[in-house]
N, C-alpha and C positions, 0 to 999 in steps of 0.2 A: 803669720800663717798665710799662705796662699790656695789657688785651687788645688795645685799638686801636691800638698800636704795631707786632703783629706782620703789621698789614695796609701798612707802612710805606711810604712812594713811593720813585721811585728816589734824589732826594737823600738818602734817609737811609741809615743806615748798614746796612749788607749782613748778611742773616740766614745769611752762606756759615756761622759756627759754632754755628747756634744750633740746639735741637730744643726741642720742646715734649713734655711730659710730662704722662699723666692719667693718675690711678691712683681706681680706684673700687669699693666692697667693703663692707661689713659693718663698721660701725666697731667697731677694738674699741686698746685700747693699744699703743704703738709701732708706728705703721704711716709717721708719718714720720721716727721714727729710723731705722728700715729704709732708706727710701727715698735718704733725706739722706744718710746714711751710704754706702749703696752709689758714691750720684756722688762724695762727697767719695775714697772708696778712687780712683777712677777719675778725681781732678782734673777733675770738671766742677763748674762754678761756674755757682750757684744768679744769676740777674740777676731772675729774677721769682718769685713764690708765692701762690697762694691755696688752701685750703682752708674747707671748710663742709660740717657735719654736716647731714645732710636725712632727719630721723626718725631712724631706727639705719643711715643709711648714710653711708659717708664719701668723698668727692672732693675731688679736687686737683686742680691746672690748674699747670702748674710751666716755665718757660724757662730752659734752660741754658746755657750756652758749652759747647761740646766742643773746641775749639781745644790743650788741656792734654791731651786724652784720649789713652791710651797705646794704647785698643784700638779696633778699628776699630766703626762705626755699627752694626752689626748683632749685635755680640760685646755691645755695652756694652745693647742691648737685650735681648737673651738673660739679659744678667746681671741685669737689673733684674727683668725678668719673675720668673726663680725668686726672686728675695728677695720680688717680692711675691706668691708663692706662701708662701712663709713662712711671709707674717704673713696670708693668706686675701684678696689683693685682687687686681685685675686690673691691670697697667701696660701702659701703649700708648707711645709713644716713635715720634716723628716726628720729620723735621728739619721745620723751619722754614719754609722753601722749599717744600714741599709742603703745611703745613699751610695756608699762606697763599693758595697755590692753590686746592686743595681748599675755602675758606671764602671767595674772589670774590665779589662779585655782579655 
């Protein structure tokens, strides 16, 4: 899956489980252990990933299934946020659906 996938038409397959993940901050070690690890606690399944250093800063752009996820959208965002307090970065956690919205032309 790519970015231009998550702009997808209606024959393609339905974003009903997916969210989209950024996390962006001060690179510094394990920041996507942290990250990976928290969905992986939380049975969400990684379908996309990019990261890229930009100076000393680090970003990710990340699609997930939540369909396995035990806790509900807003729990499993909370959760991620403080791990990426942790490690000093900011997480943002969308569904899909809206992110797709929100980026139309």
């Amino acid at each position: 899956m790519t970015e231009v996938d998550l702009w997808a038409s209606e024959n393609e397959p339905s974003t009903e489980h997916r969210v989209v993940i950024t996390v962006v901050g001060k690179d510094r070690i394990g920041i996507i252990a942290a990250i990976t690890s928290c969905l992986a606690e939380h049975s969400v399944n990684i379908e996309d990933i990019t990261q890229k250093i930009l100076g000393e800063y680090f970003t990710m752009i990340l699609v997930g299934d939540i369909s396995r996820c035990p806790v509900s959208l807003s729990e499993l965002r909370e959760r991620l946020i403080r791990r990426g307090e942790e490690v000093g970065v900011k997480v943002y956690l969308q569904h899909a659906s809206i992110f797709r919205a929100m980026h139309r032309i």
